[in-house]
C-alpha positions in Angstrom: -9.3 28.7 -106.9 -9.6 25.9 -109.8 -7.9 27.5 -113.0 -11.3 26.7 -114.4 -12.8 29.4 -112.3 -10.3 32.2 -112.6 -9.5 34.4 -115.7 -6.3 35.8 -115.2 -4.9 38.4 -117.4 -2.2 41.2 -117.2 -3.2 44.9 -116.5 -1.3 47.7 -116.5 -0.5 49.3 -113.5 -1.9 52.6 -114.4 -5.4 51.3 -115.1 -6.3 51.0 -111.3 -6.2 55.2 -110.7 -7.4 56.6 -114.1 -6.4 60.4 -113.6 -10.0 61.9 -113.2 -11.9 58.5 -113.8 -15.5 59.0 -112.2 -16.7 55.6 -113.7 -19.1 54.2 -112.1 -19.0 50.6 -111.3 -20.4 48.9 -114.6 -17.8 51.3 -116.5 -15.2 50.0 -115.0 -16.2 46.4 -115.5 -17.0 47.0 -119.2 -13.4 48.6 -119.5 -11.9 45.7 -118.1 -13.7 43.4 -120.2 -12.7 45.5 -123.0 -9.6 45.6 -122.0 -8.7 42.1 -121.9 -10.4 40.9 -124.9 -7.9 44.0 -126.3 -4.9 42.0 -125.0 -6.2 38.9 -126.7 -7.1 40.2 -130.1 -4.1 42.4 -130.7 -1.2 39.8 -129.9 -2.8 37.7 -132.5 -2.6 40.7 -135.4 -0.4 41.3 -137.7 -1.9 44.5 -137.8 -2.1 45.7 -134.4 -4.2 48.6 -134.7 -7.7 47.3 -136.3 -10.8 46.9 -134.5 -12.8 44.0 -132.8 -15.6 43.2 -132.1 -17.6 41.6 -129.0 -21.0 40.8 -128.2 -23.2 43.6 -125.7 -25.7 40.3 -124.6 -21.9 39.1 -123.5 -20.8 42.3 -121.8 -24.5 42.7 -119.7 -23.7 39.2 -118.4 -20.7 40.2 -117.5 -21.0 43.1 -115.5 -24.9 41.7 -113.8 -27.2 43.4 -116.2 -30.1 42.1 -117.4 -30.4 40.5 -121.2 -33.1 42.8 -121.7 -31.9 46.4 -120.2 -32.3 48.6 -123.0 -28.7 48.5 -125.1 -28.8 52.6 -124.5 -27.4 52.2 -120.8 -24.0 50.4 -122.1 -23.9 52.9 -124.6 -23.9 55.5 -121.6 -21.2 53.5 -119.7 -18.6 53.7 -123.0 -19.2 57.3 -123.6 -17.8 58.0 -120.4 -15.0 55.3 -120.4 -14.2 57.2 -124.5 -13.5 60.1 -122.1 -11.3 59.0 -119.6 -7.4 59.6 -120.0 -4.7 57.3 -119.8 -1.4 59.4 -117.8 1.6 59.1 -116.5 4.5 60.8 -116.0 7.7 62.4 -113.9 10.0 65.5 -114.4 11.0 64.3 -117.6 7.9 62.9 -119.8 4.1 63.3 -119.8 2.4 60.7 -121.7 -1.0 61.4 -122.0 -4.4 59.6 -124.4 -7.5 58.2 -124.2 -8.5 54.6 -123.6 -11.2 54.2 -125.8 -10.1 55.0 -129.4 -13.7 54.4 -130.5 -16.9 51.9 -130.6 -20.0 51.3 -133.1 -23.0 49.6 -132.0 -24.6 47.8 -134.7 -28.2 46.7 -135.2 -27.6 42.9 -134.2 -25.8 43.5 -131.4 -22.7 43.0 -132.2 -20.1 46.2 -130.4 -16.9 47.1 -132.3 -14.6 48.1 -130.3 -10.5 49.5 -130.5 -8.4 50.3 -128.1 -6.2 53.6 -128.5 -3.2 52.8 -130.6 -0.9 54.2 -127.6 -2.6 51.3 -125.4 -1.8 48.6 -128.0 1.7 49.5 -127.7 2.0 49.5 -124.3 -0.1 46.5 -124.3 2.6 44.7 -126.8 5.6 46.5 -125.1 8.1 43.7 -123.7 11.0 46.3 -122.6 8.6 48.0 -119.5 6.5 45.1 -118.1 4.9 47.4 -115.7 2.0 45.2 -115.2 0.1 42.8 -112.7 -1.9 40.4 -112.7 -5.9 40.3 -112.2 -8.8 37.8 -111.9 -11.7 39.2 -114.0 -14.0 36.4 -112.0 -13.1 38.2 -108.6 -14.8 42.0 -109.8 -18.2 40.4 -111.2 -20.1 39.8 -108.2 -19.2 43.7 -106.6 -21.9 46.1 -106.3 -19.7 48.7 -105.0 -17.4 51.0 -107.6 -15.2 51.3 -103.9 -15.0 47.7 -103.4 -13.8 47.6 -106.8 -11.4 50.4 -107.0 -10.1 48.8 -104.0 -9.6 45.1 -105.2 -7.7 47.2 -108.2 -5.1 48.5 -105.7 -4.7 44.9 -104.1 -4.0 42.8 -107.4 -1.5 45.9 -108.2 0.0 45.7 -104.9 -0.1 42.1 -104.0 3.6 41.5 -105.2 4.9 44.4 -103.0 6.0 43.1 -99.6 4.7 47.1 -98.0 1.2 45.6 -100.0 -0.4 49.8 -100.8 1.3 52.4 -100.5 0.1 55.6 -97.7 -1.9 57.5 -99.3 -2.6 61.4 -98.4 -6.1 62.2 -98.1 -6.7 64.2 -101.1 -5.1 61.5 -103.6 -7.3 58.5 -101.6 -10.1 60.7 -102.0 -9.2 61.5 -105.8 -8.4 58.0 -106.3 -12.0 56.8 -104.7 -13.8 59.5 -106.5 -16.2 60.0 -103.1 -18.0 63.5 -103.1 -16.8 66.3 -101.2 -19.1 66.6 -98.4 -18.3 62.8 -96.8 -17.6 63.8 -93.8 -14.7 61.0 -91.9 -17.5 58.8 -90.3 -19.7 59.1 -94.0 -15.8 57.6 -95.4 -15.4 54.9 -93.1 -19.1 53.8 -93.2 -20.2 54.1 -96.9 -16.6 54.0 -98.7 -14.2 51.7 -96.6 -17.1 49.8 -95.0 -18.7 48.6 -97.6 -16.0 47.7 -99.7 -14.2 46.0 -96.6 -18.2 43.7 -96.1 -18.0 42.9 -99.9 -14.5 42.1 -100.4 -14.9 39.5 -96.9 -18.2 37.9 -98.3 -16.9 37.9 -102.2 -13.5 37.5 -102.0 -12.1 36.4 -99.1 -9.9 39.6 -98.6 -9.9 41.4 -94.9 -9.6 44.9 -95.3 -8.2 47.3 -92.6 -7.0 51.0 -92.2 -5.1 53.2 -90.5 -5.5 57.1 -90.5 -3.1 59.5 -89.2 -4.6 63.1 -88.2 -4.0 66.3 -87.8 -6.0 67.6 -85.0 -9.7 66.3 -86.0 -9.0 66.4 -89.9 -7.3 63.2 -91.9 -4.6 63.6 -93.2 -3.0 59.7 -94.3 -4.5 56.5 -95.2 -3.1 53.6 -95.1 -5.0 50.6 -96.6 -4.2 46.9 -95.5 -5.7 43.7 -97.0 -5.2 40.1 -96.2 -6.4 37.0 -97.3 -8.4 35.8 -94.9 -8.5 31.5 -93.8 -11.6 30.8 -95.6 -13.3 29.2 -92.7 -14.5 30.5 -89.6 -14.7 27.7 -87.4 -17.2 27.9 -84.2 -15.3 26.4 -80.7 -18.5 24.6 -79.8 -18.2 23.0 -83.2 -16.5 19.3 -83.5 -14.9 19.6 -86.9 -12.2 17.7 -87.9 -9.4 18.1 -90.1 -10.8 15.6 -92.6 -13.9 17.8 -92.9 -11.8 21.1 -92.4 -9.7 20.1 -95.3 -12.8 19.2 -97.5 -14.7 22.5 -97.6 -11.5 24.0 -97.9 -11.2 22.4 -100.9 -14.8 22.9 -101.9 -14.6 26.6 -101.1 -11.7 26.6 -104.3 -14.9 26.6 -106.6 -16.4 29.9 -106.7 -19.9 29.7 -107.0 -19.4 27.3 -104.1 -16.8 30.2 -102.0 -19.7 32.8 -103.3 -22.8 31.1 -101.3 -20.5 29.3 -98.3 -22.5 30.0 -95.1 -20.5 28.9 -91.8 -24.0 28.8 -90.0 -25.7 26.4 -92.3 -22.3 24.1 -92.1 -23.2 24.7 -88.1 -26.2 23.3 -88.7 -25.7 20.2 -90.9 -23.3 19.0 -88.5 -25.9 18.9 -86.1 -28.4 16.9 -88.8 -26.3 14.7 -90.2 -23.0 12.3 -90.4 -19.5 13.9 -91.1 -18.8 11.4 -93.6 -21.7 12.2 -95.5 -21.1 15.5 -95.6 -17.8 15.2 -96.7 -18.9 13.2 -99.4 -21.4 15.8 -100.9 -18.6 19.0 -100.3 -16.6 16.5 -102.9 -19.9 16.6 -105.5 -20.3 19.9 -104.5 -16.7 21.1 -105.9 -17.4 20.5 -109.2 -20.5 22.4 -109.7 -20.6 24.3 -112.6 -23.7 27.0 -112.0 -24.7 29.4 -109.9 -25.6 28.1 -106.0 -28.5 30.3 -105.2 -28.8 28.7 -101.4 -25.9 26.5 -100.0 -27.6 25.0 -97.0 -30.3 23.5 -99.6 -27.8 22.1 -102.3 -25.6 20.3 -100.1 -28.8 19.2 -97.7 -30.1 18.0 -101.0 -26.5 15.9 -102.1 -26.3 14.7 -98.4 -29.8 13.1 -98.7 -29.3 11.4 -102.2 -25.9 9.9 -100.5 -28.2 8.2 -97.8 -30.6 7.1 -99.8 -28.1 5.5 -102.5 -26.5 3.8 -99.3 -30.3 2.4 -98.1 -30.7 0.9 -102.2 -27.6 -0.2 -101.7 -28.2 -2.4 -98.4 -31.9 -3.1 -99.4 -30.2 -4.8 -102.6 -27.8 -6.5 -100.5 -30.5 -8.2 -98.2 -32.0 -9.1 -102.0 -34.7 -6.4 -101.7 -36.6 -6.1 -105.1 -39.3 -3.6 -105.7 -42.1 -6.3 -106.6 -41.2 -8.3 -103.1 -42.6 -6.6 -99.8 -39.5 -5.6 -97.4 -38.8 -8.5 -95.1 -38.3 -7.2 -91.5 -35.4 -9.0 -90.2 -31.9 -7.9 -89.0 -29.1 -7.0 -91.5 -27.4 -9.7 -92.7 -23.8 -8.2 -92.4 -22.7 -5.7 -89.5 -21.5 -2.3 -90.9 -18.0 -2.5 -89.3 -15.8 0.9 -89.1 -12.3 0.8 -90.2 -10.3 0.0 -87.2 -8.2 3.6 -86.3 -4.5 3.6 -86.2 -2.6 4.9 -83.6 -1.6 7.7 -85.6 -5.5 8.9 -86.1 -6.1 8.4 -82.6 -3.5 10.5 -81.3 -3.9 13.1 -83.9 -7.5 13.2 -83.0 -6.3 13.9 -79.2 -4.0 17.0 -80.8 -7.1 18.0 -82.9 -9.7 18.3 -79.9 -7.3 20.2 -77.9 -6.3 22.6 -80.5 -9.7 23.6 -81.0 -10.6 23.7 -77.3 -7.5 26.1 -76.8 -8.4 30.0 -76.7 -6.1 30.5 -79.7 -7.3 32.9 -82.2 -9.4 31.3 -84.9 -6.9 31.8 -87.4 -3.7 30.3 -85.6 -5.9 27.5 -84.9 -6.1 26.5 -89.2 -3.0 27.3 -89.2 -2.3 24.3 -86.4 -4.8 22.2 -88.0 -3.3 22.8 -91.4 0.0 21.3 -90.2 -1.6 18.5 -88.2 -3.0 17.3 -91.3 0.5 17.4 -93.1 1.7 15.0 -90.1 2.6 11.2 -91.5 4.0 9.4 -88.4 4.2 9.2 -84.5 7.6 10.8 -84.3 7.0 14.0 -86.1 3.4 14.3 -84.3 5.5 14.1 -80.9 7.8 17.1 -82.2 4.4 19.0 -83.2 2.9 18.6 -79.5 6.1 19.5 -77.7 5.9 22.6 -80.0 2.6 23.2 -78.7 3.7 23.3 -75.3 
């Protein structure tokens, strides 16, 4: 992702499993948001414990609420976060406070906010960095609370090689705050379902579980997430590396990542010219607004690349718009670059690698390193490899 469409910030570890927090999802998006503008008012203070203000029209954009939603629903949302408490401890310490020292609403919507004066120290503490690190662009387009409780535990464990720790039941389910009468199949569908369908489309995570039992009842949970290759390719589709390469790249934009759909790609390939498309994924990468249909904005780049190459030969053949189009041959043939020997052979590699019954993701993996390739001899080492 382009460092233009990440914010990354650190948060501490013990903000992903509040000890009894039954936010809902907005609540824990505005305490994020919170949160990190904390982080960035406080290192800049002399006097660390004063409060700061930020803008509620801001926060509704942030968390998908309408401009004009009544201001009494945020409100809501920090009265609950003003409850939650901040713990931890072992045997030998129990450190326990709120989150939310306070907030005042004022008349032209501007919020002021501070953070508990506990959670400014920790925040400026340098001796116990026990932190990671979060994107705040990855939460905003959830509509599950599980989905994002879930992310929470992946940016916490992402560093750790075991990635989450078990769990047992009763701490997953304190943890995911689900009601008591989910039965397993009401957990797998509506909790671990839905956040494993949002965190594929969103965020290019796969989520899988494992659950160990004890007779008919669970008793562990064991949460695994991966980043998954961001393209799905098709085996009837003829892709090539060139193109694989470029939506890659495309996909590195996020309102671009956010409306990708494999079976519109599917069926511009069929429409129209690799190279055009190519072309138009390159546009297309640095968009800076929301896509709201992805077959439709790139269908719309690939036909303005077209017609600027039609103006283009019309002025060639000295077309002008107050002369009628003479009907004769093009003056110049449109020659393709002459292949090396290289492309051609890595073009054999390609075709078979994609015809193989590899799984999809081995095959990008191939293709990945087929691209890398620079010469004959190291292209020969890569097919016996193959073999």
């Amino acid at each position: 992702m382009n460092k233009k469409d990440t914010i990354i910030y650190p948060k501490r570890n013990e903000l992903s499993t509040l000890k009894g927090n039954t936010l809902s999802l907005n609540a824990r998006k505005i305490y994020d948001f919170i949160y990190r503008k904390g982080i960035e008012f406080y290192k800049n203070q002399n006097n660390n414990f004063g409060i700061y203000e930020l803008n509620i029209y801001e926060i509704k954009q942030q968390i998908g609420m309408n401009k004009t939603t009544d201001h009494s629903m945020i409100i809501k949302e920090l009265e609950l976060i003003r409850n939650v408490e901040f713990q931890t401890y072992d045997d030998k310490y129990f450190l326990s406070f709120p989150i939310l020292a306070g907030f005042n609403l004022k008349a032209d919507g501007i919020l002021e906010v501070a953070l508990s004066q506990f959670l400014i120290r920790m925040i400026l503490e340098k001796k116990e960095p026990y932190y990671h690190f979060v994107d705040e662009l990855a939460y905003k387009p959830l509509k599950s609370k599980y989905s994002k409780i879930i992310l929470d535990l992946y940016f916490r464990y992402k560093s750790n090689k075991n990635g989450i720790p078990q769990m047992d039941i009763n701490k997953f389910q304190d943890t995911m705050q689900y009601t008591d009468g989910y039965k397993n199949n009401d957990i797998e569908r509506f909790v671990l379902g839905q956040a494993k369908k949002e965190l594929e489309n969103y965020n290019n995570l796969n989520l899988t579980w494992e659950i160990e039992k004890v007779g008919r009842k669970w008793s562990t949970i064991k949460l695994n997430i991966k980043e998954k290759s961001r393209i799905d390719i098709s085996p009837e589709i003829n892709i090539s590396t060139k193109l694989l390469k470029t939506i890659e790249k495309s996909r590195q934009n996020h309102f671009v990542n956010e409306s990708y759909s494999q079976k519109a790609m599917e069926k511009l390939l069929q429409k129209y010219e690799e190279k055009d498309i190519i072309k138009a994924l390159g546009e297309l990468y640095k968009y800076n607004s929301e896509i709201k249909s992805f077959s439709k904005i790139l269908t719309a780049k690939i036909e303005d690349i077209k017609n600027s190459k039609m103006d283009k030969i019309k002025e060639n053949q000295g077309y002008t718009l107050d002369q009628k189009e003479v009907e004769t041959p093009l003056k110049f043939d449109i020659i393709e670059p002459k292949k090396s020997d290289l492309d051609i052979e890595k073009e054999k590699v390609s075709n078979l690698i994609r015809n193989s019954d590899l799984p999809t993701n081995k095959r990008l993996f191939l293709m990945g390193q087929l691209g890398e390739i620079e010469n004959l001899e190291d292209l020969e080492k890569f097919k016996n490899n193959l073999k």
